[in-house]
C-alpha positions in Angstrom: -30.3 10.6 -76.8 -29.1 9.9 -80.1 -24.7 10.0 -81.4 -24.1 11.1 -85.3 -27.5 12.3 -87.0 -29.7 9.6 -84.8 -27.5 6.5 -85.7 -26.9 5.4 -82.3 -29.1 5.8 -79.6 -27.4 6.0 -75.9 -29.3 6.6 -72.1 -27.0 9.1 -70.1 -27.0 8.8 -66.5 -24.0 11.0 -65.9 -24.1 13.1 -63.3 -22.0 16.0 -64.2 -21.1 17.1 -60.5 -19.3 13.6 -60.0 -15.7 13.6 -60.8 -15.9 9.8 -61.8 -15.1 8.1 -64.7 -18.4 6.8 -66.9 -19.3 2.9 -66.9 -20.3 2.3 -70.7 -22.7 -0.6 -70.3 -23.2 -2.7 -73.5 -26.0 -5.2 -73.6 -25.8 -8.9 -74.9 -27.3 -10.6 -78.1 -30.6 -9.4 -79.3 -30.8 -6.8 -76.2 -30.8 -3.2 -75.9 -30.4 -0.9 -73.0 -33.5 -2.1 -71.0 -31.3 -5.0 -70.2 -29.5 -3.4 -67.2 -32.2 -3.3 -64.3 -32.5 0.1 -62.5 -30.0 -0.8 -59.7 -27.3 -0.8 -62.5 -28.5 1.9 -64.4 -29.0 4.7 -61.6 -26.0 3.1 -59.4 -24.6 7.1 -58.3 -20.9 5.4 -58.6 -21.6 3.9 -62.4 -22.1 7.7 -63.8 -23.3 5.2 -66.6 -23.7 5.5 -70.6 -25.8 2.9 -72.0 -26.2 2.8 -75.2 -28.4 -0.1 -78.1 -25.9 -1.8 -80.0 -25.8 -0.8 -84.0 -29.2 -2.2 -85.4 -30.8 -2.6 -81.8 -33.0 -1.1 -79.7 -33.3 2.7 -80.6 -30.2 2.7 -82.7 -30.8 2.9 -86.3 -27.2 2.5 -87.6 -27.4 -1.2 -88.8 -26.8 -4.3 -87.2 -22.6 -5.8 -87.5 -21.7 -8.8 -88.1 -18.5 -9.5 -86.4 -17.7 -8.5 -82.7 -14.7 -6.3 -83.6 -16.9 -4.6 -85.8 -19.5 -3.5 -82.6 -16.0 -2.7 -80.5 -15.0 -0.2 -83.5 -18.4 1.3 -82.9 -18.1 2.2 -79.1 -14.8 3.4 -79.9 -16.1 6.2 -81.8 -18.9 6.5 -79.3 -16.1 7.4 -76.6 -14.7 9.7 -79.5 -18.0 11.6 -80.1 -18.7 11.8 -76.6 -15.2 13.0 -75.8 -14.4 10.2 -73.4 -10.8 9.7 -73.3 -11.5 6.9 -71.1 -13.8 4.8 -69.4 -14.8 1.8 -67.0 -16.9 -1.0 -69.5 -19.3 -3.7 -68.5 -20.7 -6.1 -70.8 -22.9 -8.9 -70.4 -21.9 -12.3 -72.6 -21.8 -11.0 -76.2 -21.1 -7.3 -74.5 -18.7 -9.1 -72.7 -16.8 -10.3 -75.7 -17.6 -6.5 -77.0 -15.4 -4.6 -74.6 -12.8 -7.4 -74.2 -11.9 -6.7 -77.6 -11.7 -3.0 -77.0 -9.6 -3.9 -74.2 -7.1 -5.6 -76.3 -7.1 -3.6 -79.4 -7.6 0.0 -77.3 -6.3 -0.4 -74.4 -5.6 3.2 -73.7 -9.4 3.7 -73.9 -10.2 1.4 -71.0 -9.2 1.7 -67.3 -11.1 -1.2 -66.5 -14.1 -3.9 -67.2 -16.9 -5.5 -65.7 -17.4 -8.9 -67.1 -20.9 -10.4 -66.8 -22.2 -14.1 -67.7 -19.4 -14.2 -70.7 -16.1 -15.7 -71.8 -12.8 -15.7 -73.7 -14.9 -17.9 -76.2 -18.6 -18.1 -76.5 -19.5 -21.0 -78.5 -23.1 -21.1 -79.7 -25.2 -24.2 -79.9 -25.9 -25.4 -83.1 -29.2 -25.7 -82.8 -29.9 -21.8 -81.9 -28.2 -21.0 -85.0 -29.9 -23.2 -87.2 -33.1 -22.7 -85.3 -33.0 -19.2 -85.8 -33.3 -19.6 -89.7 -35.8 -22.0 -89.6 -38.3 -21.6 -87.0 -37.6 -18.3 -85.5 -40.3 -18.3 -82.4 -39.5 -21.5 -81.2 -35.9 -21.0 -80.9 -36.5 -17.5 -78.9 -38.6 -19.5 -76.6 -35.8 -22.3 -76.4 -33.1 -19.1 -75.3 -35.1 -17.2 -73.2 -35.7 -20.8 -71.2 -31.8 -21.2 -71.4 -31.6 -18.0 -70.0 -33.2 -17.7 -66.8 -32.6 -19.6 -64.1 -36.5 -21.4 -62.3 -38.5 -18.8 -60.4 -38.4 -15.6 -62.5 -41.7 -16.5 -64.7 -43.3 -13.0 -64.7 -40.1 -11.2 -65.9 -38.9 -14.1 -68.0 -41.9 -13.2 -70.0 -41.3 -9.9 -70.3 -37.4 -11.3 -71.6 -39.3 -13.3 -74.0 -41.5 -10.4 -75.2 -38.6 -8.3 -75.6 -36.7 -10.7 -77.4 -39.0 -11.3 -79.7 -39.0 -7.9 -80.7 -35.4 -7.9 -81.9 -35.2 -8.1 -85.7 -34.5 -11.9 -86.8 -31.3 -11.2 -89.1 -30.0 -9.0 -85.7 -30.5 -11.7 -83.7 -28.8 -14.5 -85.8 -25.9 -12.0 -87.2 -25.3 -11.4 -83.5 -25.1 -15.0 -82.6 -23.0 -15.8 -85.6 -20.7 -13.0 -84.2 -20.6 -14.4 -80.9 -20.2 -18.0 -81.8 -16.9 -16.7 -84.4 -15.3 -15.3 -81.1 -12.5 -16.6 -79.4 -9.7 -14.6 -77.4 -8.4 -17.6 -75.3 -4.9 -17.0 -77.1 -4.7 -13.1 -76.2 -6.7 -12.9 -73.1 -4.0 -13.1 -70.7 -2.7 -9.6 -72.2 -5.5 -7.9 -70.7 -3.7 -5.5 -67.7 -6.4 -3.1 -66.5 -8.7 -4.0 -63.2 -11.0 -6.4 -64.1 -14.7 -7.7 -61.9 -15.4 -10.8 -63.0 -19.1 -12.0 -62.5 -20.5 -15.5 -63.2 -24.0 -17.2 -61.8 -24.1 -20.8 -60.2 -26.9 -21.6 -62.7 -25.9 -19.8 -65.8 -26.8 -22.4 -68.8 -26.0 -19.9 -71.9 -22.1 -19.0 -70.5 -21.3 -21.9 -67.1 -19.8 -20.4 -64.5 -16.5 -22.5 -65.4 -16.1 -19.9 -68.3 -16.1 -16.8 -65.5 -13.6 -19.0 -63.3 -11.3 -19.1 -66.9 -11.7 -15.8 -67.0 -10.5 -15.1 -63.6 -7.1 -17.2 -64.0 -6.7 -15.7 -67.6 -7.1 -11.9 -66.2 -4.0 -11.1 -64.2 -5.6 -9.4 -60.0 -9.1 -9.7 -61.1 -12.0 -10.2 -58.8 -14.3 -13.1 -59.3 -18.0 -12.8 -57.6 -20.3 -15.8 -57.7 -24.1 -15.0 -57.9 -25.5 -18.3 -56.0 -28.2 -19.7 -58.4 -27.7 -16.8 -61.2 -29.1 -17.7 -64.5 -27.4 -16.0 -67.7 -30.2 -12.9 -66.8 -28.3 -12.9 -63.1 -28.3 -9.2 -63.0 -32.5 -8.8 -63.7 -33.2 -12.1 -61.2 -30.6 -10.8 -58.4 -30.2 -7.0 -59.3 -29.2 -6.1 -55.6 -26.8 -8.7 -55.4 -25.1 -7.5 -58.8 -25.2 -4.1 -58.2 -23.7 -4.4 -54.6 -20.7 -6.4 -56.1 -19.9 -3.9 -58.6 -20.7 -1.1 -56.4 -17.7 -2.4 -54.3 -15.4 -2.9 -56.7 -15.8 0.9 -58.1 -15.7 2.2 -54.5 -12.1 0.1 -54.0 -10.7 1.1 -57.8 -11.7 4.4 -57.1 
């Protein structure tokens, strides 16, 4: 449904007899809402709020160009939507997204699900160069960095998708994501934290979940056994079960 005269577009799947906090669930680079699989989406313990990122998706408000600028954003989401607080989960650029809002609003946040992303997310050069200058053939070259072998048909539909995304989006949100770095501060982050990483993830390696995990005072580090950077469309059930299990023990 859309936020503030159709400027941000956001799926609800609250159900408004659970007494449980939302999970906001905010997509990566390029993506929109479709990127959480159903098993995320209608999980009965998520009580989830998806919205598309500024300039994505359904969302017409336009696209930002720094991180802190798409946390400021959900921020007045959670205002609009009178959420004092809530659970967030974000997937690599996502995942930079609401550890930023965990830093800078850390009242707003009782805890975060951290998907196939780090304290830094360095970009490769030549996706950001590639971007500018031949625009197909570096979306082929992510979505292949992307998915892990054996996962063709809905690596497709990834690459259709993907090719949907407006090219200034998608190279302002990799410029964004390549300018982040919380390596100094991310140890301040004190709220319950799932930490998720795949085996096989070539966009964000595993070693950057694992940095996570020592960063991130009691968090919970899950491996998803040969998860590309998509881990949660190519193993759904073994995602959702993980975080399923950690908002059943956090309550």
């Amino acid at each position: 449904m859309p936020l503030a005269e159709n400027r941000i577009w956001y799926a609800d799947h609250r159900d408004p007899t659970a007494h449980r906090l939302p999970v906001v669930m905010i997509h990566g680079a390029g993506g929109t809402h479709l990127d959480w699989p159903a098993e995320l989406r209608r999980m009965p313990e998520a009580n989830a709020i998806i919205p598309d990122l500024s300039g994505h998706g359904k969302s017409k408000m336009p696209a930002r160009t720094s991180i802190s600028a798409y946390a400021a954003d959900l921020i007045g989401l959670l205002d609009a939507l009178r959420i004092p607080k809530a659970i967030l989960l974000g997937h690599s650029m996502g995942g930079a997204i609401v550890q930023t809002m965990a830093l800078h609003n850390p009242d707003r946040v009782q805890g975060l699900i951290l998907i196939g992303t780090g304290a830094k997310l360095s970009v490769h050069p030549d996706i950001l160069n590639g971007l500018v200058s031949n625009y197909e053939k570096t979306v082929q070259m992510i979505v292949d960095w992307q998915w892990a072998e054996g996962y063709e048909q809905i690596k497709r539909l990834g690459h259709k998708r993907l090719l949907e995304t407006n090219p200034k989006v998608l190279h302002g949100d990799f410029v964004a994501t390549n300018a982040f770095d919380l390596r100094g501060q991310i140890a301040q982050i004190r709220v319950p934290t799932l930490i998720i990483g795949g085996t096989a993830d070539r966009m964000t390696p595993f070693k950057f979940s694992t940095y996570l995990h020592e960063q991130i005072a009691g968090s919970q580090l899950v491996s998803v056994e040969d998860g590309g950077h998509m881990m949660a469309f190519e193993q759904p059930q073994v995602v959702a079960g993980a975080i399923q299990r950690w908002l059943e023990k956090t309550g």
